[in-house]
N, C-alpha and C positions, 0 to 999 in steps of 0.2 A: 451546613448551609454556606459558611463563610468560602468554602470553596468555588462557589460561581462566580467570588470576584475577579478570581482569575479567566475565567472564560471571558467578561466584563474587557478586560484589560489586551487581552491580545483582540477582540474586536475592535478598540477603540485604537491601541498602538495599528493595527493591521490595516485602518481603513487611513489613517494619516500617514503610512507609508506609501498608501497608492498614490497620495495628491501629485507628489511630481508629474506622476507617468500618463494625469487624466490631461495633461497638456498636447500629446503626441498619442493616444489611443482611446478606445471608446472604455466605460466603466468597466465592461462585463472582461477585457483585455485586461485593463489596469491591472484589477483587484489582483488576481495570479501572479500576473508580470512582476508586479513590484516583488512578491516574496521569492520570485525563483531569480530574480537577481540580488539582492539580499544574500540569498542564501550561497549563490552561486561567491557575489564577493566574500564572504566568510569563507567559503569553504577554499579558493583561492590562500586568500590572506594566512588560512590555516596552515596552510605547509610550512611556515614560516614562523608563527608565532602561535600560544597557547589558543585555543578555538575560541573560547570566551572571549579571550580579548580583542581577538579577530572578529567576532561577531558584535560586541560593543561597539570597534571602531567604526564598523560599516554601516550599525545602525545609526550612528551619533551622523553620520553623515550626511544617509536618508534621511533623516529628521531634518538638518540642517535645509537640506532642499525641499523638503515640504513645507516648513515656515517659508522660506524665502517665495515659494511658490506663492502660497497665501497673502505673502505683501506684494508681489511682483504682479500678480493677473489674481483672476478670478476663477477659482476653478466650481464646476457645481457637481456635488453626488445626486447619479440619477436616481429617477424613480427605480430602476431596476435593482438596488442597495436591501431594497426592502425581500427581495427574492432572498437574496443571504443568510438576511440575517432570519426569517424566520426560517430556513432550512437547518443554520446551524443551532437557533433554538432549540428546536426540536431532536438535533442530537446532541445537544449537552442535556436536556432533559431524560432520552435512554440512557445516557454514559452516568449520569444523575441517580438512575434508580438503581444502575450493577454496574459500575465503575470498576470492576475486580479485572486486573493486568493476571489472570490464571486460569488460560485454558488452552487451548489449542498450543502455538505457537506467540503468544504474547511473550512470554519470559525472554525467547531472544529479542524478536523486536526491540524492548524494554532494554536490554542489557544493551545493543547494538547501541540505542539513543542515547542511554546514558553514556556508554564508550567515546559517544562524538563530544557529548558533553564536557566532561573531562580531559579529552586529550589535549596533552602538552605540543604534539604538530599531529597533522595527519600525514598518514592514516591512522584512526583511532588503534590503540592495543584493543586485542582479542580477549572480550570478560570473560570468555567461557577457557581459553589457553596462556597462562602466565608466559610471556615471551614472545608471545605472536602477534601478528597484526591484523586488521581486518580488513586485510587488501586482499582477500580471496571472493569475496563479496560485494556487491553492486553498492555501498551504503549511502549513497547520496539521498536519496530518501527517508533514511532515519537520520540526516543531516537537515534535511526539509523539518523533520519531527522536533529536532531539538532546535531548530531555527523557531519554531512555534512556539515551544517550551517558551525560548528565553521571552520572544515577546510577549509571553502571558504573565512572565516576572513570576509562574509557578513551582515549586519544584517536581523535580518530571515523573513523581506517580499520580501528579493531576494534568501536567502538559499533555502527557500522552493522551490523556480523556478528549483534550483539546482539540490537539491536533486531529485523533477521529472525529472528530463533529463538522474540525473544518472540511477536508476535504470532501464531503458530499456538497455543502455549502457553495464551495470553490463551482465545483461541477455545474450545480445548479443553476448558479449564477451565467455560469458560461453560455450555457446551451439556451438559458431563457433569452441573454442580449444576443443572440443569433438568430434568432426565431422571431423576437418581438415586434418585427416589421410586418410579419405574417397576420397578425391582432394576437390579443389574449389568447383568446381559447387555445391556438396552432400552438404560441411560446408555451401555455400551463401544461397541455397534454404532451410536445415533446419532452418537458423535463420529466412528466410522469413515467411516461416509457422510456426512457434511459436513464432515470436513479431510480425511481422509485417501484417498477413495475415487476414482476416475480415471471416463472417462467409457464406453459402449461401444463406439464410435470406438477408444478404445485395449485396449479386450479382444479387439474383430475384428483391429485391425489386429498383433496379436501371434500371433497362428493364423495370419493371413497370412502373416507372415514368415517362423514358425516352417515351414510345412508348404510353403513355397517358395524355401526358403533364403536368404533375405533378412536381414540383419542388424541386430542389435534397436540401432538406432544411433541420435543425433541426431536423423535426420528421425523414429523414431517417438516420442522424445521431445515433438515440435513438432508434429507434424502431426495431433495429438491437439485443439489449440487453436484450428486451422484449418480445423473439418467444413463451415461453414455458407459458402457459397462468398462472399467479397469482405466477410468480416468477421471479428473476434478470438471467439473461443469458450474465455475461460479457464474454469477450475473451482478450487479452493480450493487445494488441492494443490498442480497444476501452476504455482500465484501463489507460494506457500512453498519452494517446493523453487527457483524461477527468480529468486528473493529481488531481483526490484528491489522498495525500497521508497515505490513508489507510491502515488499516495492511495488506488486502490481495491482497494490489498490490506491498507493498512493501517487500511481500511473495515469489514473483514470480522468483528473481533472488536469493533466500535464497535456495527453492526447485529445482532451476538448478543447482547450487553450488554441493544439496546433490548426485543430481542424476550423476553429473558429478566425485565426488570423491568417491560414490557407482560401477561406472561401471570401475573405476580407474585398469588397469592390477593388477599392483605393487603395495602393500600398505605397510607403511611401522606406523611405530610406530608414526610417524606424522600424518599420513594419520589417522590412527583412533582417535587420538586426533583429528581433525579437525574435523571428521565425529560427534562426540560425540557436540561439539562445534555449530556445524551448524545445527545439531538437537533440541540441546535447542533457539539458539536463536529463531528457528521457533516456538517452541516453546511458547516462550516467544511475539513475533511478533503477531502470528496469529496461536494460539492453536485448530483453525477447523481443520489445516493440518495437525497436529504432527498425527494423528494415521496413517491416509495415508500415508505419507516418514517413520513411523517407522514400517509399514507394508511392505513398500519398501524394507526396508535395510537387514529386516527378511529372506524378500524372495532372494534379490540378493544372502544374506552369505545362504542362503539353496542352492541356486542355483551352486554357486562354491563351497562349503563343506569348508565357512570359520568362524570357533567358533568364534573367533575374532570379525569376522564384529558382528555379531549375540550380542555377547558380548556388543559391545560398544553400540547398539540399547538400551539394557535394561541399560546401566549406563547412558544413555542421559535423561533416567527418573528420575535419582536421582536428579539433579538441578532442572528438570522439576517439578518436585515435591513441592521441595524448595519453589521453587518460588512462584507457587499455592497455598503457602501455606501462603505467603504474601498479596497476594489478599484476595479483599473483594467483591467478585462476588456472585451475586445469581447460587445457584446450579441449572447447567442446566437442563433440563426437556426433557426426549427421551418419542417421541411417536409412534404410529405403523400409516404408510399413507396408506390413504384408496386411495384417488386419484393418478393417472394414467398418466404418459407423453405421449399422443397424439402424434403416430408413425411419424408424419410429420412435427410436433414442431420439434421431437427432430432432424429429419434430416435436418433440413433448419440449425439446431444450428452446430448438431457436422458432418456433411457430412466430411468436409475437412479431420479432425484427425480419421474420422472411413474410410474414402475411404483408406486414404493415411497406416492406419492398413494393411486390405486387401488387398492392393497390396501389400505392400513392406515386411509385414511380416506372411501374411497368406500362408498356407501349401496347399495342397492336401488336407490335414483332415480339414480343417477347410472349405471347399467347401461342405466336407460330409457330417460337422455337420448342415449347414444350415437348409436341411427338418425337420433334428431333434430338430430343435429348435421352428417352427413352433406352437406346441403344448403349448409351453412355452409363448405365445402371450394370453393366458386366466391370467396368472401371472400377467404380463407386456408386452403390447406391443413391449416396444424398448427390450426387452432380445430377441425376434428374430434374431435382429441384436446384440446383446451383446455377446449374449450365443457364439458362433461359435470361438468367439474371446476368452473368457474365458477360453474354452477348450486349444485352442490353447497357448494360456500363460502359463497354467497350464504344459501342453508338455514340453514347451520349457523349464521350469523353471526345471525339469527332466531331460532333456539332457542339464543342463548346460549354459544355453543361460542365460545373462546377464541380454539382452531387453528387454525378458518375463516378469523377473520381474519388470520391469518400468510398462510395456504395463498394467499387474496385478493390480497393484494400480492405477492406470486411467481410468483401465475398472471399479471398485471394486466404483471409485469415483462416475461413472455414474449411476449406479447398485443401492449402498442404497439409496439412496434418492426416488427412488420406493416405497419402504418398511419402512422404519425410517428417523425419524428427528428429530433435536436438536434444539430444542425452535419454528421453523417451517420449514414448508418447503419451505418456499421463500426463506429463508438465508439457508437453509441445500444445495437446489440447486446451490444456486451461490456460494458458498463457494467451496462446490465440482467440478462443471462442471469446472471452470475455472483451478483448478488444474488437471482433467483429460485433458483438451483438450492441460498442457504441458507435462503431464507425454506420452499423445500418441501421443503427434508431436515427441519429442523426442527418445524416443520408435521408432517410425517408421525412422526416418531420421537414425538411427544408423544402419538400413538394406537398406536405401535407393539406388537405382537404376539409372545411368544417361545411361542406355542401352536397346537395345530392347523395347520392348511396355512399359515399366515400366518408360521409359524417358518422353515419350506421356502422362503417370496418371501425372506424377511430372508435367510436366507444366501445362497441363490441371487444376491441384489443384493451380498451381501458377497463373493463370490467374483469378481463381475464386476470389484467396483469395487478389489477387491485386486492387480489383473493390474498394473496403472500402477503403482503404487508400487515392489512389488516388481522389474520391468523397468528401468524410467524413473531411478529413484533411481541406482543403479548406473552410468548412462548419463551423468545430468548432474555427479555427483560420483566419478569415475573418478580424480582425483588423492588423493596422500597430502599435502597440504602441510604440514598439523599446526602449524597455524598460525589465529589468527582476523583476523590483520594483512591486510586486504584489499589494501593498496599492495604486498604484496611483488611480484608479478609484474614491477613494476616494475624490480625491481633486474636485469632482462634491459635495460635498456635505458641502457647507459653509470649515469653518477651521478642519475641523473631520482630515483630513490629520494630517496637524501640530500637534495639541492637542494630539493625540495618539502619534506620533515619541516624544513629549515631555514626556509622561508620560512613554515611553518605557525604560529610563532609573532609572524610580522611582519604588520604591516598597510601596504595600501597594492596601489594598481592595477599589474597587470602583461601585462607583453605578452609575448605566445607565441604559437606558432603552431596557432590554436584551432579550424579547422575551417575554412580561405579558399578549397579546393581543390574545393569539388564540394558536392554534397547530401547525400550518406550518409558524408562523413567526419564527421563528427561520432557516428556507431556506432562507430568505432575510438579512436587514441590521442589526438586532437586536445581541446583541451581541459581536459587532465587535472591542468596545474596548479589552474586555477581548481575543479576537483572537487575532489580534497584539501584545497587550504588555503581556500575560501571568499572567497579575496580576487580583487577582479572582473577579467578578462580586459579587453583592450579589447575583443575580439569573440570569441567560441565559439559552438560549435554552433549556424551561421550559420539552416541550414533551419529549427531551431526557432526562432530569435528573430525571424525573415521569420515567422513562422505565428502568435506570440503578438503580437507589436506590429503586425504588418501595415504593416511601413513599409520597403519594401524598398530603398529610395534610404537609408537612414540605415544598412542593416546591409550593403551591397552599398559603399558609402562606405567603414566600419571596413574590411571585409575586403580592401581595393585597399592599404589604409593599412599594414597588416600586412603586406600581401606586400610594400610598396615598404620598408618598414623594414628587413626583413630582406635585401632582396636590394641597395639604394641601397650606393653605399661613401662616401656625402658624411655629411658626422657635422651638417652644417647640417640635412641633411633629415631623418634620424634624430632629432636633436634638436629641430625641430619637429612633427614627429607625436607624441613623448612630450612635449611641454607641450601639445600639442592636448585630451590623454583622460588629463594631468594622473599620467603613466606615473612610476612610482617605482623599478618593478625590472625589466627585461630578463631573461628567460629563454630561456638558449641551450643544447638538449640535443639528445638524439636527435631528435625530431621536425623540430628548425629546421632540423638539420643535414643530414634523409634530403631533405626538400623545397626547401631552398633553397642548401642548400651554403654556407653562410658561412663566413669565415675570422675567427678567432675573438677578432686581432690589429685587426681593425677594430673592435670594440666595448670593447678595450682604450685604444685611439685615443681613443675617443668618447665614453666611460664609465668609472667607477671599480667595480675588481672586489670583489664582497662574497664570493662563494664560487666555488669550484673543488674538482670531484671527479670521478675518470674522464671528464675531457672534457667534463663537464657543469657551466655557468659560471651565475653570478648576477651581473648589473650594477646600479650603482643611478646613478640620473640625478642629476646635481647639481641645483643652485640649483631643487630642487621641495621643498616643504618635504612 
């Protein structure tokens, strides 16, 4: 239980960072703005000195200004504060009942955050590759993560819990002070349908079960995200509730931010510094989006005839740049797709955000364009249903309308992935769909309707999209753990628990046995030191670090190296593979012991013991300094 204090603490640190910024923007701006500059200054300051200390300085700073604010004017928290905070109640209460950092893809996440946490400058070293950096990877986002950590004053197998609960929270927050002018009901239903709302896919496939006795289990948790055949189809929800913290979930409340300070009346000389700001951190976060919100912003400032907005789109590229230019990524690869989205895939997917179009923002002319799009079904099936809307955007973005261009870039999302893709179409798809399905919930809730037949579509699509949550929620969070310690699980596993919280405050390279056995162990236990404590493996999750570096004689070398360490009984050989990757502490726990059987009196032999608990040992290698 003592763990919500920490959730406590970054609420209370998170909403006193906003105060400076409620002097020059509205709440529902503040709230985000404040932390993605925070974190922007940290990550800044990082190059240069230790990240902690950089993110101290920067808080102590913001603080400094938010007292000063307090004496200086009067700032008030809206009534919209109360949107937050019960969102993100409600997800530190799931993160509360299976807190567990072990499933999917959590372990990198986790190690990535931890890596930022620890690093001496950035870019963070690589937990899964002794010697490497994680300048192959977008990680500004799991720099968001451990920006949240620190302000929860957690250690980061509860931060992380944290951080999940916020960013729906963030979201939520966003989309209701965009809407709240509309009245209640308009702000409550568009947040529904863009966090909280599931897709049709998961309204059908619950009648199914229900009326054939099928069991509302796992697979329809999942197979809700897999409609569109040989690609990922997440939607907002199902990213929040599955809580890895990826970059393009932790995207989702960056591109409500933009779109919320894009359809902004008034801007003022703040406001485009902001915009400029919240385009690179996307940037930076999750780079599939930036052409999408800087196609946006294109079109809003075409849309009102403002040079300005237009302006700050292309200065958001000059950091972006920068930055890019610090990484060390393989140049990505654009190809032309021959294959086809299957007209009924995509409807099970995006129904809700393409009905909720149609109603609330379709014309006359877009009724007309229908027949005429027909034709256009030999292209791509789903431009059928695209086209009519495309037009209609296009219109609107002509006489001025705001929405068009949101509606623009969310149609534009669902559109290329047709025709192109970036390294494939499986990640071209998810990467895009997810960001169209909030550029057109949003888009449509800013015309939405609580009147005449149009109140009937709203709840009709409210009831659809209500089926998931209520089902699904229950499914993924089915334990009591009561707990936000996402390492407990651990404690099933001899002393693994202990041994890591021990090493979490040491630094220095360690060997474990990280993923050497096959290609999908690295989804299981492998690894898991280096996710906890940040401090770098000689090799982990072997299949990803062969797909990022693309060197597979250097990670295929580690992983021979590791298995012969562990299994060799000569303390000569042992001893030189850890002065080879400059190894400091040996880790011998459940994992070494289930794969390779060691006896535990030969690292005793070879090495000097630092800790011992349930079987589970730490060595530390001499003469290494």
């Amino acid at each position: 239980m003592y763990t919500l204090i920490y959730a406590v603490c970054f609420y209370t640190s998170s909403l006193l960072l906003t105060l400076p910024f409620l002097r020059y923007f509205e709440h529902h701006e503040a709230r985000l703005l404040s932390l993605l500059a925070l974190s922007t200054a940290s990550f800044l300051a990082g190059f240069f000195i230790p990240f902690k200390i950089s993110f101290y300085a920067s808080f102590l700073v913001f603080m400094a200004l938010a007292l000063y604010t307090l004496y200086k004017s009067s700032v008030k928290i809206e009534r919209d504060e109360a949107v937050f905070l019960a969102v993100f109640a409600f997800f530190i209460f799931l993160r509360f009942l299976n807190p567990y950092i072990f499933d999917a893809e959590k372990f990198m996440d986790s190690a990535f955050m931890n890596a930022v946490v620890k690093a001496k400058t950035l870019p963070p070293n690589d937990p899964f590759l002794a010697g490497g950096r994680l300048d192959f990877y977008y990680y500004f986002g799991h720099l968001i993560g451990a920006c949240i950590t620190l302000l929860s004053f957690s250690p980061p197998e509860v931060g992380y819990n944290v951080a999940i609960a916020a960013l729906p929270a963030y979201t939520s927050l966003i989309i209701y002070g965009v809407l709240k002018r509309r009245g209640l009901k308009i702000a409550l239903s568009g947040v529904f349908l863009a966090v909280f709302s599931g897709n049709l896919y998961s309204f059908v496939d619950f009648f199914n079960r229900v009326f054939s006795g099928r069991p509302i289990d796992g697979g329809y948790y999942w197979n809700c995200t897999r409609v569109i055949e040989n690609t990922i189809n997440e939607f907002p929800y199902f990213s929040f509730i599955h809580a890895d913290l990826h970059a393009h979930v932790v995207a989702i409340p960056i591109i409500a931010l933009i779109f919320a300070l894009l359809i902004r009346g008034e801007k003022s000389r703040f406001t485009y510094a902001a915009i400029i700001l919240s385009l690179f951190t996307l940037f930076a976060t999750n780079s599939w989006h930036y052409p999408l919100v800087f196609l946006a912003a294109i079109s809003v400032g075409a849309a009102v005839r403002d040079k300005w907005l237009i302006l700050c789109a292309f200065l958001s590229a000059i950091p972006a740049f920068i930055f890019f230019l610090h990484m060390n990524t393989p140049a990505a690869s654009f190809s032309v797709v021959e294959e086809r989205t299957e007209i009924m895939q995509f409807i099970l997917y995006a129904f809700t955000p393409i009905a909720a179009c149609y109603a609330f923002i379709g014309k006359k002319q877009t009724l007309y364009f229908l027949p005429l799009s027909i034709p256009l079904y030999l292209l791509s099936p789903v431009l059928v249903i695209l086209a009519p809307l495309l037009a209609t955007a296009l219109i609107g973005i002509y006489r001025r309308d705001v929405s068009s261009a949101i509606l623009l870039s969310g149609l534009l999302a669902f559109t290329l992935p047709e025709f192109f893709a970036v390294e494939s179409r499986m990640n071209t798809v998810f990467k895009f769909y997810i960001f169209a399905w909030l550029a057109l919930m949003t888009s449509a809730s800013l015309n939405a309707d609580w009147k005449g037949w149009k109140k009937y579509v709203l709840i009709t699509l409210l009831v659809i999209g209500l089926v998931y949550p209520l089902a699904a929620t229950p499914v993924r969070y089915s334990t009591a753990e009561m707990s936000l310690d996402g390492m407990s699980f651990m404690k099933a596993y001899d002393g693994d628990y202990y041994a890591v919280k021990w090493l979490q405050s040491k630094d220095g390279v360690v060997i474990e046995e990280g993923c050497t056995q096959g290609a999908l162990c690295g989804y299981h236990y492998g690894g898991r030191v280096a996710a906890f404590t940040g401090n770098p493996a000689v090799i982990a999750w072997t299949n990803h670090e062969y797909v990022w570096r693309r060197n597979y004689t250097l990670v295929a070398e580690r992983a021979e190296d590791v298995r012969d360490f562990y299994t060799t009984e000569s303390c000569e050989r042992m001893r030189e593979i850890a002065e080879k990757y400059r190894v400091k502490y040996v880790f011998f726990g459940y994992e070494e012991k289930r794969l390779f059987s060691p006896n535990p009196e030969k690292f005793e032999r070879c090495f000097e013991k630092a800790f011992e608990k349930d079987s589970t040992y730490i060595f530390v290698t001499k003469n290494l300094s």
